[in-house]
N, C-alpha and C positions, 0 to 999 in steps of 0.2 A: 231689703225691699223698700220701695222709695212710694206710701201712696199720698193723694194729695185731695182735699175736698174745697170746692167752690161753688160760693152761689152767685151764678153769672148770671142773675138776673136779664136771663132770656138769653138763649145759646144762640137765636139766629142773630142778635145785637152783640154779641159779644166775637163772633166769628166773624163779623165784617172788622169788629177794634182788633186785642190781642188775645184772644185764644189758641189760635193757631201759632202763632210763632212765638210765646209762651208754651205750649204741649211740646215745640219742636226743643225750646231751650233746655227746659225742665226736666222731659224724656221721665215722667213716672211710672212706675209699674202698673198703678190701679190710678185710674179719676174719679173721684165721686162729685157730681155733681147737683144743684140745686138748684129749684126754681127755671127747671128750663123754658116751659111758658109753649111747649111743642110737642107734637105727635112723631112719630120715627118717620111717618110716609111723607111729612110735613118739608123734610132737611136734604138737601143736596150732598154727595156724594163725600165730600173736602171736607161735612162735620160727620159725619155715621162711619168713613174709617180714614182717618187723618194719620198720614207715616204708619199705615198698617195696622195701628188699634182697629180691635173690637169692640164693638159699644152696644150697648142694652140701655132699653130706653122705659121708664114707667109714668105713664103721662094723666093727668088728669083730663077725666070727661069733658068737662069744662074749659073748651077752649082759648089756650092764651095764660094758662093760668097752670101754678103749682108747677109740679113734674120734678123727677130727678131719673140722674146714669148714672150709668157704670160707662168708663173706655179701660179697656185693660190690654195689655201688651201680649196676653198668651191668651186663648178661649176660656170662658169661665162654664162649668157643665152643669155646676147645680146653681139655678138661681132660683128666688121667692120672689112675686111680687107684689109689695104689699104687708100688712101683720095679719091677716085674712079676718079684717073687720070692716066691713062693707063705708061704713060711714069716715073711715078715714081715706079705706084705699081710692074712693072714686075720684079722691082730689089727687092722686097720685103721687105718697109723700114717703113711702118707703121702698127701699129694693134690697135686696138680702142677698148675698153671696157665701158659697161654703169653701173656702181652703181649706190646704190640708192642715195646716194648724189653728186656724182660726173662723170663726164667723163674720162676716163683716157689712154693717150695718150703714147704708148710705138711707138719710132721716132729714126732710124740708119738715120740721114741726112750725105748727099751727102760729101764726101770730093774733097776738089775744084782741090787736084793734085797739084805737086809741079811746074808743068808751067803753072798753075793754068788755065789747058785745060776745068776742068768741072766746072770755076766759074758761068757762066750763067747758068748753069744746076742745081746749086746750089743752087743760089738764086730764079730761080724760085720754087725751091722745097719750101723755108723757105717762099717766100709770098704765096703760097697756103697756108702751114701749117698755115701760121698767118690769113690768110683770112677763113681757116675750122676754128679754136679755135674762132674768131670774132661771127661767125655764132653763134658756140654755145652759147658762153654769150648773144648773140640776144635775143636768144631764151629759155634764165632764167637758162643754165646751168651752172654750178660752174667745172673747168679745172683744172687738175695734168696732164701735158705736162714732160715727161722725156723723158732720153735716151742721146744716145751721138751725140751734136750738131758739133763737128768738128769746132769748135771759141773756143776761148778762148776770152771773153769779153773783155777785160781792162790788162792793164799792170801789174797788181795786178795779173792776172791768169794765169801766167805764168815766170817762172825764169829769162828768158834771153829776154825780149821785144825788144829793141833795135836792138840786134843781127836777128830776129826774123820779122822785121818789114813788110819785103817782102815775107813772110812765109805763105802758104798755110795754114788756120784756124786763122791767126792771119791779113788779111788782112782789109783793111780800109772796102770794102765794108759786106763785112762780123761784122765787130764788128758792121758796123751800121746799119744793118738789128738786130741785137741783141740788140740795142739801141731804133730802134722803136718797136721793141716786150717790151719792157720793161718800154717803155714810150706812150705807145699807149694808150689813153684817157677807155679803156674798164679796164683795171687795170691790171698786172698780175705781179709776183713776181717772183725775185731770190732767191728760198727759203734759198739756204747756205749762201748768201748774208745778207739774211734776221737775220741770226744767227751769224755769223761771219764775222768782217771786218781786221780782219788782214791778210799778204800774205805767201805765204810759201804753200798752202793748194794746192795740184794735184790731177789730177783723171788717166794722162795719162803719162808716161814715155817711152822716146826710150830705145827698145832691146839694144843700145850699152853697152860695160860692163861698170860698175861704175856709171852710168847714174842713176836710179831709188835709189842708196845706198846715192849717193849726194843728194837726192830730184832737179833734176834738171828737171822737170817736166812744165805741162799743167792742167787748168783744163777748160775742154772741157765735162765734163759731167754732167745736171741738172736735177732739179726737180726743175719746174718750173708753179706754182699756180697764177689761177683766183685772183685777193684780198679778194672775197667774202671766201677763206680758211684761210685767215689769221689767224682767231679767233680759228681758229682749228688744227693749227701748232703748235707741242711739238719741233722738233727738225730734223735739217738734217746734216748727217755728213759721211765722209768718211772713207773707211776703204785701209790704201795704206800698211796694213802690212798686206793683203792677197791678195796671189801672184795667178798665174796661168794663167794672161791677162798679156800684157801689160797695160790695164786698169784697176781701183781696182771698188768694188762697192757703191756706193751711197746709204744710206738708208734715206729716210724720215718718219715719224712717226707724225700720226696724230691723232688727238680726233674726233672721231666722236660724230655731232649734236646728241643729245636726237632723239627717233623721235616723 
């Protein structure tokens, strides 16, 4: 199972560049997407079912702004939408999907702003999301949490750390709410982590010019697993030579159990 998460900051901009002939190349199982910036009644026929995907859309009140999908290749029957807590879902930043082996969590978390005006708005988004995922392991489920977290973990995930230190997505409270997700006794994984430990590797680059040609980048974008999927993790990797975001897309590929 091939899924893939992007934030294509604004699906109806990104479906004029390469969304489209990207989805055709790529052919993933599940899309998760981020930051669509649209309503479902809002998009023409070529992005709501493109090569026969079905897509689920959860969009923020606020128009222009937030949102995330689902496009998936087979109908999906149980969806959430939302952590059912008013003050996040109206920006429309989570959508919830149930397989039959897994939970799967497509998550546009909060960026804190660079006078870091929405850090507490942030964090408490990220301990709810860690307290709904908690729940689920509770309760015998196995979790693929994606989507773009707006951290950059560690000094590794990203170019210029130093310079960087006071930098909105790269703050101390922030990496350490990514540290107790990662180290929370319930188990759960960095899955590109999981596969690669060298630095260099981005998911995000600023519009300025020459910026993204340098790789002078971020990586703020995961796919991020229960431990109980370990055994079923083939590989995660990025794709930073397809444009049309400033963010490129993440795919994970995984083996599903026998049943």
């Amino acid at each position: 199972m091939k899924c893939a998460s992007w934030n294509v900051n604004g699906i109806r901009a990104a479906g004029k560049k390469t969304f489209l002939s990207w989805l055709a190349e790529e052919q993933p199982d599940i899309v998760c997407l981020q930051e669509t910036k649209a309503k479902k009644e809002q998009l023409p026929e070529e992005l709501l079912n493109p090569l026969g995907y079905f897509s689920y859309w959860h969009s923020a009140e606020k128009p222009g702004y937030s949102g995330v999908a689902f496009y998936s290749k087979k109908k999906i029957s149980e969806l959430q939408m939302g952590l059912g807590e008013a003050q996040f879902d109206q920006e429309g930043r989570v959508i919830i999907a149930e397989f039959e082996f897994f939970t799967l969590i497509n998550a546009y978390f909060p960026n804190s702003q660079p006078e870091h005006t929405r850090l507490d708005y942030k964090l408490a988004f990220c301990n709810s999301m860690l307290q709904y995922c908690n729940q689920l392991q509770e309760q015998g489920k196995q979790i693929v949490l994606c989507g773009d977290f707006n951290i950059a973990h560690r000094p590794i995930d990203l170019k210029n750390p130093q310079q960087n230190k006071d930098s909105s997505g790269f703050l101390p409270e922030e990496r350490a709410w990514m540290d107790q997700l990662l180290t929370d006794p319930r188990g759960y994984i960095d899955t590109f982590r999981h596969f690669v430990q060298d630095p260099d590797h981005y998911t995000w680059w600023s519009y300025r010019p020459g910026v993204r040609a340098k790789n002078i980048g971020w990586r703020i974008d995961y796919f991020v697993t229960s431990t109980g999927m370990q055994p079923y993790l083939k590989t995660t990797r990025h794709q930073p030579e397809v444009l049309g975001s400033d963010h490129c897309p993440v795919i994970l590929e995984i083996k599903l159990p026998k049943k």
